[in-house]
C-alpha positions in Angstrom: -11.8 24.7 31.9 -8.2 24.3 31.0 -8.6 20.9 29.3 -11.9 22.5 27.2 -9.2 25.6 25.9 -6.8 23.0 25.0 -9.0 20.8 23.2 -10.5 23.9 21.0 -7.1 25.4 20.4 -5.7 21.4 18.8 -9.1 21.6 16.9 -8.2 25.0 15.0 -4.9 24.0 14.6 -6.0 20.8 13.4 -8.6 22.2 10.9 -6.4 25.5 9.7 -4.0 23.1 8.8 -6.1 20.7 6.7 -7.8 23.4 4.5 -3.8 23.9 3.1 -4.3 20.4 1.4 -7.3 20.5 -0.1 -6.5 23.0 -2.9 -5.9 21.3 -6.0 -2.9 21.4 -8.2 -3.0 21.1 -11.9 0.1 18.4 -12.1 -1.9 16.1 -14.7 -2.6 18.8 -17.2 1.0 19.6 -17.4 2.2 16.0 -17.7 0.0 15.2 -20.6 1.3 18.0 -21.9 4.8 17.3 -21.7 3.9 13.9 -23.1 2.0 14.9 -26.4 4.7 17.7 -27.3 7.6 15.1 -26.7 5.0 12.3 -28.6 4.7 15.0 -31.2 8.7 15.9 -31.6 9.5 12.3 -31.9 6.9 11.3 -34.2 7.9 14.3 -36.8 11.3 12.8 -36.3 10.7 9.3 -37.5 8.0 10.6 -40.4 10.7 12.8 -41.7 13.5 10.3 -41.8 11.2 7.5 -43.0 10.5 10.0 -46.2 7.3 9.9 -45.2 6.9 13.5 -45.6 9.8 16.1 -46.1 7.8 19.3 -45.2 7.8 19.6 -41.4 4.4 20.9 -41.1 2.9 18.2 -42.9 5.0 15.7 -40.7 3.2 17.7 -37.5 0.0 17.4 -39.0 0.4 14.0 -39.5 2.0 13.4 -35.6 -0.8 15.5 -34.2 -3.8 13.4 -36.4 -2.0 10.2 -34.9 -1.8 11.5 -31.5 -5.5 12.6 -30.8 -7.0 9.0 -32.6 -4.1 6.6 -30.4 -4.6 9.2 -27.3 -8.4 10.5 -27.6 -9.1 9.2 -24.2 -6.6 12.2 -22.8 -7.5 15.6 -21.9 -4.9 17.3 -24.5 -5.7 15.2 -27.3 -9.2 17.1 -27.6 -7.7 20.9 -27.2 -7.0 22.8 -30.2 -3.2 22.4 -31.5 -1.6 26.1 -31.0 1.1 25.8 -33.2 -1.1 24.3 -36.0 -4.2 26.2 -34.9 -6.2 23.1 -36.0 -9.3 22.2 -33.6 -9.7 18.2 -33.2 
């Protein structure tokens, strides 16, 4: 009897605790991101001082079309730019 009371109070402990890990977290959406706004920033960068483009929304329009055709295998690359408000 005092073994079986044992055994079914490790088992709930052991089971409460393992339904805390299962839940989860969105770490990969915020990572790509991180990435395709830094990709982005950079990008307009090196479009503006090659004289590529001097209007800074054309150089994003330009960074984003790059981004979603070298990155279309990404989750953010097919959402809809919010800044731009363009849809891929």
């Amino acid at each position: 009897m005092r073994y079986s009371a044992i055994l079914v109070l490790l088992a709930a402990l052991s089971l409460g605790g393992c339904i805390n890990f299962t839940t989860p977290k969105p770490i990969a959406g915020e990572v790509e991101e991180s990435f395709k706004t830094r990709w982005i920033a950079k990008r307009m960068s090196e479009l503006q001082a090659t004289g590529a483009t001097a209007d800074p929304r054309e150089a994003r329009a330009m960074a984003l079309d790059e981004f979603r055709k070298k990155y279309e295998y990404t989750g953010v690359a097919k959402k809809p730019d919010p800044v731009a408000g363009s849809t891929p």
